[in-house]
VOLOMI-807954 format. One record per residue (C-alpha): residue in three letters; x, y, z. Coordinates in steps of 0.25 Angstrom, whole numbers, plus 5000, padded with zeros to 4 digits. Layout:
# residues N
ALAXYZ ...
This chain:
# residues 132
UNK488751044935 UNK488850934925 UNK489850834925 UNK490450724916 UNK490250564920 UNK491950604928 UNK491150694938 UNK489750594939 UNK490750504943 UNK491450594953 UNK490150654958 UNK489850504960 UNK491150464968 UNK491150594977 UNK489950654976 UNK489750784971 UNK491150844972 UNK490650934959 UNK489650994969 UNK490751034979 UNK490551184982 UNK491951274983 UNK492851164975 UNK493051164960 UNK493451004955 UNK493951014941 UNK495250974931 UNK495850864926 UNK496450864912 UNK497350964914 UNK496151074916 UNK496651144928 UNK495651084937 UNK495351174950 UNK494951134966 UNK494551244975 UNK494351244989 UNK493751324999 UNK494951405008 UNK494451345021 UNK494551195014 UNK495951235011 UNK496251275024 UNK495851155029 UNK496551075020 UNK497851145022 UNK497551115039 UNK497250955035 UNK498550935026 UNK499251025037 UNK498750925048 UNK499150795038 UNK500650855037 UNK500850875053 UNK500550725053 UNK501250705043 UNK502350795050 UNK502050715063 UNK502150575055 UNK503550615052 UNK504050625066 UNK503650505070 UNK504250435057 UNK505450505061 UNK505550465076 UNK505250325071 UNK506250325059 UNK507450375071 UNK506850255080 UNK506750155068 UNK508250145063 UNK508550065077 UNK508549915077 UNK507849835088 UNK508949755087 UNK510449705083 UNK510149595074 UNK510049615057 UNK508349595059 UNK508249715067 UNK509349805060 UNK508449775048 UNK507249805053 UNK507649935059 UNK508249965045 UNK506949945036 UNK506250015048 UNK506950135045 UNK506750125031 UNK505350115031 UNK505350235042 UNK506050325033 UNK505250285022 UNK504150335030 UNK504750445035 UNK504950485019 UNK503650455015 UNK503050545028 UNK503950665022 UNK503550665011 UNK502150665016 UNK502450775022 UNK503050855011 UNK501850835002 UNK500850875013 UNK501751015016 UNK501751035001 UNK500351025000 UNK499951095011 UNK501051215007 UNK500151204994 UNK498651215001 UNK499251345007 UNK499851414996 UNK498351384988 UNK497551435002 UNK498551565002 UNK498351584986 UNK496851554989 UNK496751685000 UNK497651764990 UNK496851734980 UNK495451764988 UNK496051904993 UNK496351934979 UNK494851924975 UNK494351974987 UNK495052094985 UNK494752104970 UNK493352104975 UNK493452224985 UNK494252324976 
């Protein structure tokens, strides 16, 4: 394969990602550029971003058992009321940002699996063009 001085450089940050069998790199430009993966990377995948989002499931419970404890004041005085107030805040801050983690990472993994199930549609499709 040749490549321009763009992929020298590339070759010469990661090695030689050109070279990598089962993967198509390409695009940029608007020309439709592609990524193929093997089904059982996929798999994989989907069980590694299915692993992040039960931590990040997990990482919500405990954000919301702290945000309950947080809105209480250690104390009476106007110090303590404060403090328990800008607690909160930042706790629900948290718990915001942890939701929408959460969101983006069930979206994605919805998305790997509709690819993986057009992948096996596709493949039967072939395999039985191939046995007619």
């Amino acid at each position: 394969m040749i490549i321009g001085e763009a992929g020298q450089a590339a070759r010469a940050l990661w090695g030689d990602v050109f070279d990598t069998p089962g993967r198509v790199y390409g695009g940029g430009g608007g020309g439709g550029g592609q990524f193929k993966m093997d089904p059982e990377e996929l798999k994989a995948l989907i069980g590694q971003w299915e692993d992040v989002l039960d931590k990040i499931v997990d990482d919500g419970r405990k954000i919301r058992e702290i945000a309950y404890a947080s809105g209480i004041a250690p104390g009476k005085d106007p110090s303590s009321g404060s403090y328990a107030s800008t607690t909160s805040d930042s706790v629900l801050a948290l718990l915001r940002q942890n939701d929408s983690m959460r969101k983006y990472a069930q979206e994605y993994v919805k998305k790997l699996k509709e690819a993986q199930s057009k992948t096996v549609v596709t493949d039967q499709d072939l395999s039985d063009t191939f046995k007619a």
